[in-house]
mmCIF file of the C-alpha atoms, coordinates in Angstrom:
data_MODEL
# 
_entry.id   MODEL 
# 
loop_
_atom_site.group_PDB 
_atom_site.id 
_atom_site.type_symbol 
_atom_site.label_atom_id 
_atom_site.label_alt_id 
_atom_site.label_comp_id 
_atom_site.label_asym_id 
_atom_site.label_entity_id 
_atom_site.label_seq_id 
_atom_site.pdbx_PDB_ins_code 
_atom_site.Cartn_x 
_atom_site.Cartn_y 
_atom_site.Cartn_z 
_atom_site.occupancy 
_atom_site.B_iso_or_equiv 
_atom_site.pdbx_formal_charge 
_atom_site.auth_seq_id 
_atom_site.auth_comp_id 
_atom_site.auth_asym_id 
_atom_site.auth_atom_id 
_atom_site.pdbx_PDB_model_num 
ATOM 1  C CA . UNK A 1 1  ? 49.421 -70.000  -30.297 1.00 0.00 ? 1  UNK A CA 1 
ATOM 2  C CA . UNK A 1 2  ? 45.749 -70.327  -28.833 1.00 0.00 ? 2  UNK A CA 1 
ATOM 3  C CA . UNK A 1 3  ? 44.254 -71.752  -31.689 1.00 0.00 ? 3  UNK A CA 1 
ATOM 4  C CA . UNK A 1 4  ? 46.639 -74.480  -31.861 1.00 0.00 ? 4  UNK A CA 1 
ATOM 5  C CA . UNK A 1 5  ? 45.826 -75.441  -28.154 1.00 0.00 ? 5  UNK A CA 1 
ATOM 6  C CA . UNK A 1 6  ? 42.620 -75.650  -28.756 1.00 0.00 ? 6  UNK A CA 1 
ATOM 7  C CA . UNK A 1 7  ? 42.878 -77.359  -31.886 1.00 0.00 ? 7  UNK A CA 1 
ATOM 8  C CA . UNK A 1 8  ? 44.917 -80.200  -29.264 1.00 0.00 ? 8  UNK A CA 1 
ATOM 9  C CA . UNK A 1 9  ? 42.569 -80.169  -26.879 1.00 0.00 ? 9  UNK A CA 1 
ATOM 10 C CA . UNK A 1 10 ? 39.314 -81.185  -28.787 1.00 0.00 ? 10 UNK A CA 1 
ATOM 11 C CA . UNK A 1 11 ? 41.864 -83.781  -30.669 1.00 0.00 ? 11 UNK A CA 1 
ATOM 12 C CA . UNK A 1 12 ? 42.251 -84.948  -27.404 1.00 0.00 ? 12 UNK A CA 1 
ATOM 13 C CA . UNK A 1 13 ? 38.702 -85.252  -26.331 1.00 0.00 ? 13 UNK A CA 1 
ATOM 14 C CA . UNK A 1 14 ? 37.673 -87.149  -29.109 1.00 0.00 ? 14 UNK A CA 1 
ATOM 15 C CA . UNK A 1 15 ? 40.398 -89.847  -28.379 1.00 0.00 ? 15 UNK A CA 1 
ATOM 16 C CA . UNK A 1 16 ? 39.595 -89.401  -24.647 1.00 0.00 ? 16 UNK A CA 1 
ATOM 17 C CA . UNK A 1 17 ? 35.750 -90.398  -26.236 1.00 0.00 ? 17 UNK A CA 1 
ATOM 18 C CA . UNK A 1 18 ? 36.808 -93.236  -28.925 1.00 0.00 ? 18 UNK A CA 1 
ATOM 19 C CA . UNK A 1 19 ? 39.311 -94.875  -26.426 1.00 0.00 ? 19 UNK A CA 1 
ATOM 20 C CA . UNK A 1 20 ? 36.169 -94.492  -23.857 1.00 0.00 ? 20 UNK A CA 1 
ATOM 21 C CA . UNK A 1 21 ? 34.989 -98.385  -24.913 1.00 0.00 ? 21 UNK A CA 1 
ATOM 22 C CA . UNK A 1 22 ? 38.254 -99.555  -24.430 1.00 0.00 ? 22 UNK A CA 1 
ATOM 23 C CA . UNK A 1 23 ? 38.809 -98.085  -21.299 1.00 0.00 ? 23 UNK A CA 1 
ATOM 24 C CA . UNK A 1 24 ? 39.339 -101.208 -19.046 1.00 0.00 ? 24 UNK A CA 1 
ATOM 25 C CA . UNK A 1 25 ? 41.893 -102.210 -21.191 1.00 0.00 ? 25 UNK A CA 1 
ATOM 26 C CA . UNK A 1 26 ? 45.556 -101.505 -20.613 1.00 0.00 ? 26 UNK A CA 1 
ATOM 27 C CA . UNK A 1 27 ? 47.245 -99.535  -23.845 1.00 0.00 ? 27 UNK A CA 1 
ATOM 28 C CA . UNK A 1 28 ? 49.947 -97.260  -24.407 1.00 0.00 ? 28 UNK A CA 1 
ATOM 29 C CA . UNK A 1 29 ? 48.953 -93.889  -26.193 1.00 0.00 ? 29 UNK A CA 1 
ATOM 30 C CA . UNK A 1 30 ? 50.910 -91.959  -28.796 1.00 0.00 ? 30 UNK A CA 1 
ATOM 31 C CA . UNK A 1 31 ? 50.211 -89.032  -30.411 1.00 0.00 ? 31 UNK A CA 1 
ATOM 32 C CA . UNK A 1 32 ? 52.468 -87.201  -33.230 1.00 0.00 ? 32 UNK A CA 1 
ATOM 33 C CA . UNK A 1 33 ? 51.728 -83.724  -35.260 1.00 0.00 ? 33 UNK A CA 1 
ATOM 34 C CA . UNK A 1 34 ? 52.391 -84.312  -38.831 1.00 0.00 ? 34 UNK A CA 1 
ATOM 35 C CA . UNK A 1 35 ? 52.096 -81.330  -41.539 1.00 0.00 ? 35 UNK A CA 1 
ATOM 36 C CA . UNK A 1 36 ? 48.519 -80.259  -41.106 1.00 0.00 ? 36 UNK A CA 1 
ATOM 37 C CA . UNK A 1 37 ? 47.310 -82.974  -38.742 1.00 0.00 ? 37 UNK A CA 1 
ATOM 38 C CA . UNK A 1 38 ? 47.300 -84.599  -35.229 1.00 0.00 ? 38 UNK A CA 1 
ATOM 39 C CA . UNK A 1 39 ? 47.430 -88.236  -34.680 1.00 0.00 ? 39 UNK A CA 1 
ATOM 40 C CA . UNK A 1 40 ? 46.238 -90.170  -32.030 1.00 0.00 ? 40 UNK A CA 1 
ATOM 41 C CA . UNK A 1 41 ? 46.574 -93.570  -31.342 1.00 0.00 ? 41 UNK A CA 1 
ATOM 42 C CA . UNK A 1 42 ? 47.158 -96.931  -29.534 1.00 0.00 ? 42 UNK A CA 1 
ATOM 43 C CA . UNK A 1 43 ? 46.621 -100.570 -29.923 1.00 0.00 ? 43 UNK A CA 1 
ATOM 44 C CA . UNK A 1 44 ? 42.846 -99.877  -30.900 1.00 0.00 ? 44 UNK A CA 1 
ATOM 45 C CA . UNK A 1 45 ? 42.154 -97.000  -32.385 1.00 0.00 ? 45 UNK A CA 1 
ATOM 46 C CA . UNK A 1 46 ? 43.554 -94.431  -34.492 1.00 0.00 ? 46 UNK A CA 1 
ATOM 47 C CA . UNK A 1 47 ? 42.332 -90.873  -34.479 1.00 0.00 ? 47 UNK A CA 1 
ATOM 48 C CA . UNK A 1 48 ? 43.038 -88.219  -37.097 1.00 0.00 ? 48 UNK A CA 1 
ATOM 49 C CA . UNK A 1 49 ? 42.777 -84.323  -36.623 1.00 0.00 ? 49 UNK A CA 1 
ATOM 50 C CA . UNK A 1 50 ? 42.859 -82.567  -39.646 1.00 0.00 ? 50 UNK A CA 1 
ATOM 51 C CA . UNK A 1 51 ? 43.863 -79.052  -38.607 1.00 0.00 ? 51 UNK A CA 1 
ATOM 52 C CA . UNK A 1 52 ? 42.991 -77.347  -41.583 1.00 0.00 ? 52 UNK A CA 1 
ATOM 53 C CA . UNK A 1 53 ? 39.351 -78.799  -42.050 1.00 0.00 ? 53 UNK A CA 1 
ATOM 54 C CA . UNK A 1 54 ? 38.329 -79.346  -38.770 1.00 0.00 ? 54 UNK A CA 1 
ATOM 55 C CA . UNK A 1 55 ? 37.517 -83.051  -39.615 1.00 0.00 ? 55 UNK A CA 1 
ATOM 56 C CA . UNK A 1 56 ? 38.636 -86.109  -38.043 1.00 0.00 ? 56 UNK A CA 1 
ATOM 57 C CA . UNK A 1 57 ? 38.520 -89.895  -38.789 1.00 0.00 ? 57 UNK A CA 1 
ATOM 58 C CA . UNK A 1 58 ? 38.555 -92.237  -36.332 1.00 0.00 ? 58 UNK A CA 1 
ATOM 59 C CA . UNK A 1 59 ? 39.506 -96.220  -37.528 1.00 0.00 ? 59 UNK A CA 1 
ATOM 60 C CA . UNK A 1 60 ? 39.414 -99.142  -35.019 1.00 0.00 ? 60 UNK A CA 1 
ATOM 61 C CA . UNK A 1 61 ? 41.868 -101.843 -35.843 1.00 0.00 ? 61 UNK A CA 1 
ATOM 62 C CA . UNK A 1 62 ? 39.305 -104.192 -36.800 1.00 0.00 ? 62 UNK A CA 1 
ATOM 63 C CA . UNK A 1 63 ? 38.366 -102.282 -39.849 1.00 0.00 ? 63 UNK A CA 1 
ATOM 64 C CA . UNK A 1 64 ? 35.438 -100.209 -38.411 1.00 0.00 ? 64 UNK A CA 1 
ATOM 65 C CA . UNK A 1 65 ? 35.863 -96.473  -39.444 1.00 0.00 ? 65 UNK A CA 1 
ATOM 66 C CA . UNK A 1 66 ? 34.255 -93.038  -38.863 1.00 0.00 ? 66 UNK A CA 1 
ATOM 67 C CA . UNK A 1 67 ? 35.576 -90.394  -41.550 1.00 0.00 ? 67 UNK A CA 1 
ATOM 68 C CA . UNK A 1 68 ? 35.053 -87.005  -42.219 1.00 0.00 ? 68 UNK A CA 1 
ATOM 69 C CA . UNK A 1 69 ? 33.710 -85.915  -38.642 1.00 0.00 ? 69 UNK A CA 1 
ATOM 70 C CA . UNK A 1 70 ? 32.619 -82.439  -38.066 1.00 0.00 ? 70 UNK A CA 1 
ATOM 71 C CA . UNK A 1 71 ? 31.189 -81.162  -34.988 1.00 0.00 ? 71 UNK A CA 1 
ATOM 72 C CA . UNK A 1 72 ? 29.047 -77.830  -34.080 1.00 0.00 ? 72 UNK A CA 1 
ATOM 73 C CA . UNK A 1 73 ? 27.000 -76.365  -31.219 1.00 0.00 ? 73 UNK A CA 1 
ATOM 74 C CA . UNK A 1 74 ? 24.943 -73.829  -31.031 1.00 0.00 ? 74 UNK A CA 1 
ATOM 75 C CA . UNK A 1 75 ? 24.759 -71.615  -27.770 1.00 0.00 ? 75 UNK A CA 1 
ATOM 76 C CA . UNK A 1 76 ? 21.966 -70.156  -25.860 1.00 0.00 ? 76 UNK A CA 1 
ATOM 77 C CA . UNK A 1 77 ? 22.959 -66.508  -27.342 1.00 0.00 ? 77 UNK A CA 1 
ATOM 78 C CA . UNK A 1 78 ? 22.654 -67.550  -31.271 1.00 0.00 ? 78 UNK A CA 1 
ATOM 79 C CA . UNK A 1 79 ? 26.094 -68.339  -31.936 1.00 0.00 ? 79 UNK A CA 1 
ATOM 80 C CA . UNK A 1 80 ? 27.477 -70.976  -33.037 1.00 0.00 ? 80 UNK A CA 1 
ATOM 81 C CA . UNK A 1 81 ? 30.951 -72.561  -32.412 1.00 0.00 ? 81 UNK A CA 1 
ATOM 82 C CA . UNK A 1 82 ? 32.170 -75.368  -35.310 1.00 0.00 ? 82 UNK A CA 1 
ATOM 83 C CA . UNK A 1 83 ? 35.398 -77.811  -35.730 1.00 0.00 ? 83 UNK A CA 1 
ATOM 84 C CA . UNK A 1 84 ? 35.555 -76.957  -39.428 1.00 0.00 ? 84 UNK A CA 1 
ATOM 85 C CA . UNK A 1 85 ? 34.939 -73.788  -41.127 1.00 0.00 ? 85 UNK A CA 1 
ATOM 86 C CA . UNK A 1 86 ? 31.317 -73.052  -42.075 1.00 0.00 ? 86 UNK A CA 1 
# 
């Protein structure tokens, strides 16, 4: 299923990104598919890929949070290319 891999690999990049300030650190990943999301985390950070929506929240352990992200780009042509449906 192609959308499915994709769906994985932009879950992935945005842990690859939130784990980015941690990076010197040593920490053992996980990552599990429940029903209609993907969940990333280690010792740090948790990150949550709502396949239906397109959204994700990201929450740190010590309480700091980022919910309900969507992302979008525009390209040089005029369209546009979205995590959640527009």
């Amino acid at each position: 299923m192609k959308s499915g891999c994709a769906v994985l690999k932009i879950a992935t990049l945005i842990a690859a990104v939130a784990w980015s300030g941690v990076a010197s650190l040593r920490a053992e990943a996980t990552s599990t598919t429940r029903s209609g999301e993907v969940l990333l985390q280690n010792q740090f950070v948790t990150v949550e890929y709502h396949l239906r929506t397109g959204r994700r929240n990201v929450v740190w352990r010590d309480g700091h949070k980022l919910l309900g992200l969507e992302s979008a780009v525009q390209r040089a042509d005029g369209r546009s290319l979205s995590t959640s449906p527009l």
